[in-house]
MDAnalysis code that builds the backbone (N, CA, C; Angstrom):
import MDAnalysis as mda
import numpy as np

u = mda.Universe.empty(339, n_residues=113, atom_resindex=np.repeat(np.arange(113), 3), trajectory=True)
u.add_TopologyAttr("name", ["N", "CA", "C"] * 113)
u.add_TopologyAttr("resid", np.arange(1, 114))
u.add_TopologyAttr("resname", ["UNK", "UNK", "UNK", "UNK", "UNK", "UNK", "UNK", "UNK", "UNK", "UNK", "UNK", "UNK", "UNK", "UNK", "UNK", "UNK", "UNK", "UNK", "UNK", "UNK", "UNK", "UNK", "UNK", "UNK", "UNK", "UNK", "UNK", "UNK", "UNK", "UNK", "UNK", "UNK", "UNK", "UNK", "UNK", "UNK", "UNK", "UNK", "UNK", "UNK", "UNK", "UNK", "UNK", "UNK", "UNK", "UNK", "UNK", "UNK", "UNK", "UNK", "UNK", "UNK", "UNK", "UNK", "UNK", "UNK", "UNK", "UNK", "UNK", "UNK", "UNK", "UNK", "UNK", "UNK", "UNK", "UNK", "UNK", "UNK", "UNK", "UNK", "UNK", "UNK", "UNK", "UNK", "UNK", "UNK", "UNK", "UNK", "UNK", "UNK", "UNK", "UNK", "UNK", "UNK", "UNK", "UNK", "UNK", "UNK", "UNK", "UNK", "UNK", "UNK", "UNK", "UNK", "UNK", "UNK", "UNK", "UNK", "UNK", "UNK", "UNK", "UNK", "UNK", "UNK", "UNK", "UNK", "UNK", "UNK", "UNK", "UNK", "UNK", "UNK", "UNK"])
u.atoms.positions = np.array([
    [12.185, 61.050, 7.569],
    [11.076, 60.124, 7.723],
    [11.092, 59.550, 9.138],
    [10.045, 59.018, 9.512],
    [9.779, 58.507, 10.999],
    [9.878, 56.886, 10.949],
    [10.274, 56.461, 11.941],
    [10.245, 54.928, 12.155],
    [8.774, 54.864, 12.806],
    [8.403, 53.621, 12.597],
    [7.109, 53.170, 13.558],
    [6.976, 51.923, 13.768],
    [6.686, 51.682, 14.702],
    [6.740, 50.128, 15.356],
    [5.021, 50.252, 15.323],
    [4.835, 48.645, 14.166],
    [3.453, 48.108, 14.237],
    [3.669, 46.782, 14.872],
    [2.725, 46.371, 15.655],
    [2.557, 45.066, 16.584],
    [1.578, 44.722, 17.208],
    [1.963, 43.705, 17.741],
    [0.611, 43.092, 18.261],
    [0.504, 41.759, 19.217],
    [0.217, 41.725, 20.178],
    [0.717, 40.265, 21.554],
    [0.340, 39.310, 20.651],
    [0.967, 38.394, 21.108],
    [0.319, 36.431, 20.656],
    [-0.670, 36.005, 20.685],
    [-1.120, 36.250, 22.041],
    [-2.826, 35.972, 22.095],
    [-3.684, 37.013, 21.180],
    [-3.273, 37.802, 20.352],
    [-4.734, 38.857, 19.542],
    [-4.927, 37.637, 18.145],
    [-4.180, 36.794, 17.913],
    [-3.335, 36.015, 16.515],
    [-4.170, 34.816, 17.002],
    [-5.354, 34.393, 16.744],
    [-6.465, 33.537, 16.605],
    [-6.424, 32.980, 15.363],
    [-5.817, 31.971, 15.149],
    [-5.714, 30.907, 13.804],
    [-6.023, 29.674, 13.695],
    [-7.709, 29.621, 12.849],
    [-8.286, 27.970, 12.966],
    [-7.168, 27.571, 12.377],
    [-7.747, 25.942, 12.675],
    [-6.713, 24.498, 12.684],
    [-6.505, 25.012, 10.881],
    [-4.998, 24.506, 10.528],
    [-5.221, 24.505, 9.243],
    [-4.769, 25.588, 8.655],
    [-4.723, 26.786, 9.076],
    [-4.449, 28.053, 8.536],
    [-3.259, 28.699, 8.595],
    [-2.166, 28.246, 9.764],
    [-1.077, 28.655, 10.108],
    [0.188, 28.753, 8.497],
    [0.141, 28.199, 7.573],
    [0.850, 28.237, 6.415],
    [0.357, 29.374, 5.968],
    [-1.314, 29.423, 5.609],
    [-1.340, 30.643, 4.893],
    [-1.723, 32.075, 5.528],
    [-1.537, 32.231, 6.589],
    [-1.277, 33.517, 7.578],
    [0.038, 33.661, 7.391],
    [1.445, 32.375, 7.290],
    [2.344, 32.762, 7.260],
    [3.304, 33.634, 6.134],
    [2.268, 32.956, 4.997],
    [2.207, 33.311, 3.641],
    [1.866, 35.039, 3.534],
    [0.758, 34.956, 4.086],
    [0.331, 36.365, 3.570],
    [1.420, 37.123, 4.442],
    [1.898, 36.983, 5.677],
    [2.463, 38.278, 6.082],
    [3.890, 38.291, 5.745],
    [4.834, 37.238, 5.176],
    [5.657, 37.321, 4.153],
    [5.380, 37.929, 3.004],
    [4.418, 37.984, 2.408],
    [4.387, 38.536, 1.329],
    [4.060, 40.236, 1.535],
    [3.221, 40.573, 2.612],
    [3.304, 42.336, 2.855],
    [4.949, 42.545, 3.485],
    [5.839, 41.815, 4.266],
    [6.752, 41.858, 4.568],
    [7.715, 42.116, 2.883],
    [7.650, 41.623, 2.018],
    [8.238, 41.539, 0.881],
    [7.773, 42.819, 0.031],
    [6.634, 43.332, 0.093],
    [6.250, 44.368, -0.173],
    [6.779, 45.709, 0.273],
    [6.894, 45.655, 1.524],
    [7.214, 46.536, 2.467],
    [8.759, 46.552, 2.153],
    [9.626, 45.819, 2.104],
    [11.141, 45.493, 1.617],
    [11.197, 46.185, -0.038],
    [10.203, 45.953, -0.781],
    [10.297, 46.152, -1.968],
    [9.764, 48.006, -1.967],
    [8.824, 48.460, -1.268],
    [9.283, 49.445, -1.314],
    [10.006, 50.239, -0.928],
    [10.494, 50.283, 0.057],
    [12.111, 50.806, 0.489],
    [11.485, 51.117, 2.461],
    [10.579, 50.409, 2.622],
    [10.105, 51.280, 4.487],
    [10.592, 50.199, 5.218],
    [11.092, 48.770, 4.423],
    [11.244, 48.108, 5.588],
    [12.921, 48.102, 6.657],
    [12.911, 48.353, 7.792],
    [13.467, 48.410, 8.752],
    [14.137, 47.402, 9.391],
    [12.867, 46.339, 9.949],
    [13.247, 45.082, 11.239],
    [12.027, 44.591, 11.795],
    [11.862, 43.333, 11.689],
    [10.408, 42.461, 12.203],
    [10.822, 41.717, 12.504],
    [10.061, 41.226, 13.283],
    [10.158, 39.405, 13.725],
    [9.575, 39.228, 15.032],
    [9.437, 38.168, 15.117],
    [8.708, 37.865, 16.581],
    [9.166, 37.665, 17.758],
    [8.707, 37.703, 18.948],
    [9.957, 37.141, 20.096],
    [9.643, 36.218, 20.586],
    [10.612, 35.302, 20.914],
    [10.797, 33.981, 20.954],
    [10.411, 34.087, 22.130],
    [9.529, 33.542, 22.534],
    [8.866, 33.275, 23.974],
    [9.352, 32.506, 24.602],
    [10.306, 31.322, 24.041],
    [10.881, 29.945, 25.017],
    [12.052, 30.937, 25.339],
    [12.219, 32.131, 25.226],
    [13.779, 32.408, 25.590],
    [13.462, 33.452, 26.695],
    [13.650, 32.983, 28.092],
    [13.014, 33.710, 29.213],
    [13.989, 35.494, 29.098],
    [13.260, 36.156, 29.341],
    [13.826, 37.726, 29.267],
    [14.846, 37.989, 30.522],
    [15.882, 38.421, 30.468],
    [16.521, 39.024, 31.573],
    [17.568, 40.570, 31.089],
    [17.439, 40.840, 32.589],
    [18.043, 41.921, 32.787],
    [19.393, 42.320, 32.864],
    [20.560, 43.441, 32.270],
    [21.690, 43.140, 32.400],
    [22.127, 44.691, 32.974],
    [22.576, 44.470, 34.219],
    [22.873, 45.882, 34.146],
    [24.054, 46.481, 33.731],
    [24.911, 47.539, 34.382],
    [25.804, 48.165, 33.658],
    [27.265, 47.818, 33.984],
    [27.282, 46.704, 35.162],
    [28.263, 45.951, 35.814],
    [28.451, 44.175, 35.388],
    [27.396, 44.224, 34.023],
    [27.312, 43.323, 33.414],
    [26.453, 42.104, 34.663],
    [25.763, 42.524, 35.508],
    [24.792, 41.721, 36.159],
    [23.820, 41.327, 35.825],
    [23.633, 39.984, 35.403],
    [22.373, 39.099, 34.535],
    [21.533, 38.390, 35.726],
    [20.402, 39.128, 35.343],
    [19.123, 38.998, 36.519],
    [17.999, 38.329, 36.055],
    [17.360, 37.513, 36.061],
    [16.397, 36.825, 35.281],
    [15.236, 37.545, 36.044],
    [14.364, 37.964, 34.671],
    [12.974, 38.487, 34.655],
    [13.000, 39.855, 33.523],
    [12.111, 41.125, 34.472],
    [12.097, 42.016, 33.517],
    [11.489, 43.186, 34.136],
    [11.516, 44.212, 33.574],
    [10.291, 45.072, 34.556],
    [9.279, 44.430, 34.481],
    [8.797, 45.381, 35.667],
    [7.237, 44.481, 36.015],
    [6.432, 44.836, 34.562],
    [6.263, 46.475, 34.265],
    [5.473, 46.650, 33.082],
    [5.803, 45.899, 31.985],
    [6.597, 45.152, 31.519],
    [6.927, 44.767, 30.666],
    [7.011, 43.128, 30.107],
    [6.445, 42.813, 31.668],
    [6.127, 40.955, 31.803],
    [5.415, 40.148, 30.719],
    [4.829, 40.986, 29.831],
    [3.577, 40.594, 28.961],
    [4.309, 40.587, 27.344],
    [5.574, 41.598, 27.239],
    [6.145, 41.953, 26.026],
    [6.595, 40.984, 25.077],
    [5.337, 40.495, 24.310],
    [6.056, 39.525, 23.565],
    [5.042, 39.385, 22.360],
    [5.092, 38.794, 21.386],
    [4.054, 38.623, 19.639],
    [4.781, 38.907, 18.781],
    [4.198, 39.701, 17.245],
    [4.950, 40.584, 16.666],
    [5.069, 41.772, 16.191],
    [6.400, 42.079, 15.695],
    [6.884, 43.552, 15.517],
    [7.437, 43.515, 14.375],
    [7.461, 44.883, 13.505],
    [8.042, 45.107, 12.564],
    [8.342, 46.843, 12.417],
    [9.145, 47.032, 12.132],
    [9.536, 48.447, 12.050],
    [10.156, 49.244, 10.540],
    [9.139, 50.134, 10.713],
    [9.096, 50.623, 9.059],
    [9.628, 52.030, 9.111],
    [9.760, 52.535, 7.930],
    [10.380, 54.530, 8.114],
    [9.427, 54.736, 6.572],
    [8.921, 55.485, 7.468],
    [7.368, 56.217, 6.368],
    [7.465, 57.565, 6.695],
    [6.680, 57.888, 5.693],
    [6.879, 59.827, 5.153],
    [5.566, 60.357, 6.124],
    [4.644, 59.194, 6.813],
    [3.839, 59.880, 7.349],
    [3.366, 58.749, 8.297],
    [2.208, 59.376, 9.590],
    [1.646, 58.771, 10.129],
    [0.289, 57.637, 9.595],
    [-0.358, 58.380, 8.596],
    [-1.062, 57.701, 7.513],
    [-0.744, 56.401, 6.913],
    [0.733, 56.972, 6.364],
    [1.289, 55.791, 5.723],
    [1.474, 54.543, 6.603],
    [1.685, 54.540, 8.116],
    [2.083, 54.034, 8.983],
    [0.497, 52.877, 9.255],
    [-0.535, 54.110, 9.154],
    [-1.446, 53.436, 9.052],
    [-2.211, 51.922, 8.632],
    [-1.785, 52.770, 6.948],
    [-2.046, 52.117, 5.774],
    [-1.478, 50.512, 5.979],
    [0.206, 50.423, 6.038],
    [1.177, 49.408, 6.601],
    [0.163, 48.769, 7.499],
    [0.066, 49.331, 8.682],
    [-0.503, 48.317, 9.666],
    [-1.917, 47.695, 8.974],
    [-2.610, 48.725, 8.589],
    [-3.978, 47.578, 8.205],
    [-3.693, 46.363, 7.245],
    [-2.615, 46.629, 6.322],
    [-1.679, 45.624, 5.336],
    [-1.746, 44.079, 6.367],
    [-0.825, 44.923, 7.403],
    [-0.580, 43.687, 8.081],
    [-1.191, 43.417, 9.222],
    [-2.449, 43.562, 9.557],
    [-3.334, 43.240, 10.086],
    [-4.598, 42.495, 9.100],
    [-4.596, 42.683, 7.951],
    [-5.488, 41.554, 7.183],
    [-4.514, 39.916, 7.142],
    [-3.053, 40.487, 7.197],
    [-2.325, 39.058, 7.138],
    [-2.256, 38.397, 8.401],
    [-2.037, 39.010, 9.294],
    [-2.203, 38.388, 10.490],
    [-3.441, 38.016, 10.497],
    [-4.122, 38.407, 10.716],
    [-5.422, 38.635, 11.194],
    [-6.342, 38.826, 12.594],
    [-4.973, 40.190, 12.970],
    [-5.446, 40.673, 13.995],
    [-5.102, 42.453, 14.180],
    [-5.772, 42.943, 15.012],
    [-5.681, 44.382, 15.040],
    [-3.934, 44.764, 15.495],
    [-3.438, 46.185, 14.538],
    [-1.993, 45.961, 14.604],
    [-2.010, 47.460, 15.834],
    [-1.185, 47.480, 16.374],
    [-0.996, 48.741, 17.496],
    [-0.022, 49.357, 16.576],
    [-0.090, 50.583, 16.002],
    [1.014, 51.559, 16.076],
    [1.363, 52.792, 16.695],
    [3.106, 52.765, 17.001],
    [3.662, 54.090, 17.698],
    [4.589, 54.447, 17.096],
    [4.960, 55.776, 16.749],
    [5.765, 56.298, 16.070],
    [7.160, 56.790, 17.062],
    [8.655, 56.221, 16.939],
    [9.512, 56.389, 17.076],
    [9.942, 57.943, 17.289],
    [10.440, 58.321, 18.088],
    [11.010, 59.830, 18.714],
    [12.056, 60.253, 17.473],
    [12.312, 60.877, 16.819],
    [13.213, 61.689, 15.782],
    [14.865, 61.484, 16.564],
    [15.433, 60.605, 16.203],
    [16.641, 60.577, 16.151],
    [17.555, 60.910, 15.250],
    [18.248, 61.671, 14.706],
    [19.142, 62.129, 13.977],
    [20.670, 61.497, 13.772],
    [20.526, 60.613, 14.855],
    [21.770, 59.447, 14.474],
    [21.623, 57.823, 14.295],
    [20.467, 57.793, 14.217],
    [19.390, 56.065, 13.689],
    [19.098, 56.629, 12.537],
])
């Protein structure tokens, strides 16, 4: 089966006053779904107050990030589905709970993940 990362930036996540409980609600509960049928993987959001840095291989901690990558932040969840479809299906799940359009990409075939 394939992993796939569904997501989506902070700013697509437009929530009138008032609503933030039950957006949080619904995507716990496809999250619980997704657990209950056996695809769930790893989600969660990234903490935006926690500035990104770089570490290289001499253990050198550089504050920032690549340039392409300045923007990388909302949420993610990562599932292992029998198909691209299915991958689909998932994201529109959790794009009615959010309530915003979900991006998916399917993970390269690793044989030791």
């Amino acid at each position: 089966m394939t992993k796939y990362l569904i997501s989506f930036p902070s700013g697509a996540m437009v929530i009138p006053d008032g609503d933030l409980q039950a957006v949080s609600d619904a995507s716990h509960t496809v999250v619980q779904e997704a657990k209950d049928a056996g695809v769930w993987v790893f989600g969660g959001g990234i903490d935006e107050s926690v500035p990104p840095v770089m570490v290289d291989g001499d253990r050198t901690v550089t504050a920032g990030t690549y340039p392409q990558t300045t923007q990388l932040e909302g949420g993610y969840a990562v599932l292992e589905l029998p198909s691209h479809e299915a991958a689909l299906e998932w994201a529109a799940k959790l794009a009615v709970a959010c309530r915003c359009a979900q991006e998916v990409r399917a993970f390269g075939y690793d044989p030791a993940s």
